[in-house]
N, C-alpha and C positions, 0 to 999 in steps of 0.2 A: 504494500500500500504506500504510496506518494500521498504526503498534503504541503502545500504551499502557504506558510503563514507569514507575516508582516513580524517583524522585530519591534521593539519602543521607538527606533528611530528609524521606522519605515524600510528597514530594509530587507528584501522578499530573500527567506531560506525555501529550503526543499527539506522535510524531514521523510526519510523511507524508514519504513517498521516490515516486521514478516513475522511468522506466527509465535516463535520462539521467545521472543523478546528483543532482539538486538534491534539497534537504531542507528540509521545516520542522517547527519544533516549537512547540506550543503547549500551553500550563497550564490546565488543567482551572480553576484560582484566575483567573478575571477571564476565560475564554476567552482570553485575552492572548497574539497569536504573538510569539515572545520573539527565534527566526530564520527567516531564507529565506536559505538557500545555492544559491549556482547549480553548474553543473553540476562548477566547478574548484573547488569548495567557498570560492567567497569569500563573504563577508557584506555581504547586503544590505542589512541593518537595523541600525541603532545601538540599542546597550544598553549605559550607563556601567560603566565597572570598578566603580564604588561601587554596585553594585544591591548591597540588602541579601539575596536570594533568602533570603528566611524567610518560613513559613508565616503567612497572614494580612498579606503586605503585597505590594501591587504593586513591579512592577520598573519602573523609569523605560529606557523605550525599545519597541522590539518597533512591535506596532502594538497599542493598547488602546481600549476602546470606554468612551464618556462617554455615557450616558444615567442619566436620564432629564431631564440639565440639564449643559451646558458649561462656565459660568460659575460664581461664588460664589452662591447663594442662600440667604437662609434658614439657618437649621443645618445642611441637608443637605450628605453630605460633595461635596468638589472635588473632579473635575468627575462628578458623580453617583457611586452604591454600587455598579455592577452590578461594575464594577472589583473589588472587596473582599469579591463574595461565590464558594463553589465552585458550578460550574455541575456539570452533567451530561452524558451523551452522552446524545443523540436518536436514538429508535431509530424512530421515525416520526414522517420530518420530511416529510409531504406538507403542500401538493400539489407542491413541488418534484422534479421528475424524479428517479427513480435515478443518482447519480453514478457515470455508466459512463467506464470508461477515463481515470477521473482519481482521483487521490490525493485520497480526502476524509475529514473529519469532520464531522458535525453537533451541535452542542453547544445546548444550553436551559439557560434559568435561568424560573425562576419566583417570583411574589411571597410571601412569605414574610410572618407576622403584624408581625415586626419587623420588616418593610421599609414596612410599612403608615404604622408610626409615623411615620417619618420623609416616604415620599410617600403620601398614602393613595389610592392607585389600584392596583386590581391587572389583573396583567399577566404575559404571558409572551414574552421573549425570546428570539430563536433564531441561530442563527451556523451558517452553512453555508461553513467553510474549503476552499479545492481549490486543488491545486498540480498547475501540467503545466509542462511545459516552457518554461521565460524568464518563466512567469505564476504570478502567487498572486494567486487571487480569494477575496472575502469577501462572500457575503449577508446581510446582518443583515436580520429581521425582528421586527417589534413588535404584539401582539393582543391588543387591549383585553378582557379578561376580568371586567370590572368591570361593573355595574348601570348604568352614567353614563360619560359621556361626560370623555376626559382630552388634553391637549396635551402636550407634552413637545418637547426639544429633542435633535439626536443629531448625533455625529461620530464617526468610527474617526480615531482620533490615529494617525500615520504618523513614525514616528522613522527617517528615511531617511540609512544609513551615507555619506559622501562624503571624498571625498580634502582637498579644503582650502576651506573656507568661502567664502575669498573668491575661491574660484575657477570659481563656482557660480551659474549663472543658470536663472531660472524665466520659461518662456515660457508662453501663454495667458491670462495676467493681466492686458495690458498695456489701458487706458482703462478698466478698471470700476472700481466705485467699493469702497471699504474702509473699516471702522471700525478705527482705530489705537486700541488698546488704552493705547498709550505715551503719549496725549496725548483720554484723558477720553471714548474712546470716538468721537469726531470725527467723522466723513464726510468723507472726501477722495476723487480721484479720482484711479487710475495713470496720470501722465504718462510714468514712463520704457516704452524700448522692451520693455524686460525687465526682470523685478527680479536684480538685483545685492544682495552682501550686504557693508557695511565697519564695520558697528553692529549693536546689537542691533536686531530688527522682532520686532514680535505685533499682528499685524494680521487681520481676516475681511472676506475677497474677496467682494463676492455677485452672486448670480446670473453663477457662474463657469459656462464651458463645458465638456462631456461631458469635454473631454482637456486633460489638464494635463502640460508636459514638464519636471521638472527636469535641468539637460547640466552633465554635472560633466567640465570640461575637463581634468583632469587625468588622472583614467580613463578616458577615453575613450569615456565611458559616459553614457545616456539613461535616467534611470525615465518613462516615461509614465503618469501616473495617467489613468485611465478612469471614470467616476464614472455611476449613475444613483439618482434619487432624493434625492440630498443636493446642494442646487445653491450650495451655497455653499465654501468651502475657506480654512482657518486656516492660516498660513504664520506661523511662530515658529523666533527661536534666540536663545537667550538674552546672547550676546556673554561680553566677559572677567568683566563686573564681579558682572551677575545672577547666573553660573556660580558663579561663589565664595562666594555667598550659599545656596545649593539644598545641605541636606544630603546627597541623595542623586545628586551631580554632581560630577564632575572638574572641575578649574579647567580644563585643557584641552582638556573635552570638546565646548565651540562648535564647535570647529574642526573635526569631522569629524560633523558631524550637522546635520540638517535636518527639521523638520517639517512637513509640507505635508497637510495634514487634508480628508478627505471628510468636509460639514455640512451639518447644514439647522438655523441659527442665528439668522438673520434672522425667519426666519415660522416658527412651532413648527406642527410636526405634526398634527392632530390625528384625533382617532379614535373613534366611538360603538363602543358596545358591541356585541362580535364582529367589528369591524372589524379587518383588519392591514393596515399598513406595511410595503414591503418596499424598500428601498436594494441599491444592487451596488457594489461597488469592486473593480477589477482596476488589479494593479500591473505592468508589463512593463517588464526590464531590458533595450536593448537597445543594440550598440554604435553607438556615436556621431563614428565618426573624421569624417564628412562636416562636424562642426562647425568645418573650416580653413576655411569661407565658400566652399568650390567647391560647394557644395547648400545652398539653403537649407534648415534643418532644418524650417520650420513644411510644409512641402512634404511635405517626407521622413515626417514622423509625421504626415498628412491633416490635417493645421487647415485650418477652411474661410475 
């Protein structure tokens, strides 16, 4: 079930329920899912006490999409506009099936003369959100609507709620190579078994595989990222010292938050005219006690 309600300051969410109990809510302002609640109603997703929720600014957390660029470029804003503009609901969003028996919304944005300014391609974005049980999946699609031929780069940022930072390991990662952000963009390769967190990291994984586990020992708990079309994955957390610098971040908000991002950063997309792009990301929370080392976990979640 979808219902669309008004905020105190007018501004329209989307909340999806399913039979279980879980919920999520997402903002019309950025398509931006803000929660996912599981069925005891805890929170899956980090979003700082210091979000500003005012019309016309994103919220730091949720899950938010960065196109039509990741990085700083150019004038254009960080990490892309589509973030900062209001989208719409999709009232036909083919050729994607009818979403039967799941909690959906379909959400568009389209190019705009002022968006021109800034990239001059035009285009139309699409977000097909669905929540069922232990899962929240996201389709994002991209369709060149322009005379010529455009590239772009895209990720769904993943601000994923956790019990204690450094308590928190990230399996599927481990030998491929990464550009450390922290040190000029570099190439290195993952030697450890697992990433471990005791500092800050902002790093992009590439050519990462279909499944990604973050196991938060303290909760007992596994998100498995599932990812198609975006083969790359950004893992960030800003530590004590970045956090206190970020106007719209808690000093102490490191510690209970994790970014783990579906991308395709590495080799930009590209697209002729009437061509689309389509990516999938599914998130599944599921428990994790097997992590006392009696089951191997890469087992337990199919890694090949």
């Amino acid at each position: 079930m979808a219902n669309v309600i008004q905020d105190g300051d007018g501004s329209p969410r989307i909340i999806l329920s399913e039979p279980i109990g879980s919920t999520v809510e997402v903002l019309l302002y950025g398509a931006q899912v803000v929660s996912w609640k599981n069925e005891k109603r805890e929170e899956m997703l980090f979003t700082t006490n210091k979000a500003l929720w005012k019309p016309g600014k994103p919220v730091r957390g949720g899950i938010s999409i960065c196109f039509p660029q990741f990085s700083n470029l150019g004038s254009m804003e960080q990490p892309g506009f589509v973030r900062n503009r209001m989208w719409s609901l999709d009232s036909s969003p083919s050729p994607l099936p009818p979403a039967n028996n799941q909690s959906t919304v379909d959400l568009m944005l389209k190019s705009t003369e002022e968006d021109l300014k800034s990239w001059p391609h035009r285009f139309e974005l699409r977000m097909r959100i669905s929540l069922s049980a232990g899962k929240l999946t996201v389709i994002p699609r991209v369709r060149n609507t322009d005379s010529k031929a455009f590239s772009f780069t895209f990720a769904l940022c993943n601000y994923l709620s956790v019990s204690d930072i450094s308590e928190v390991r990230v399996e599927g990662l481990e030998t491929l190579d990464y550009f450390d952000n922290l040190l000029q963009r570099e190439r290195y390769t993952e030697q450890a078994d697992a990433i471990t967190f005791d500092g800050e990291i902002d790093r992009v994984y590439l050519y990462t595989p279909t499944k990604i586990a973050v196991i938060d020992h303290e909760k007992k708990r596994t998100f498995v990222l599932r990812k198609e079309g975006m083969p790359d994955a950004a893992v960030w957390n800003p530590w004590d010292k970045k956090a206190k610098a970020i106007p719209d971040f808690g000093d102490e908000d490191y510690k209970t938050m994790l970014c783990v991002d579906s991308a395709s950063l590495e080799t930009p997309i590209a697209l002729k005219p009437c061509e689309e792009w389509k990516g999938r990301q599914e998130l599944t929370a599921v428990s994790s006690s097997y992590c006392s080392g009696q089951l191997d976990p890469r087992k337990v979640l199919g890694f090949k």
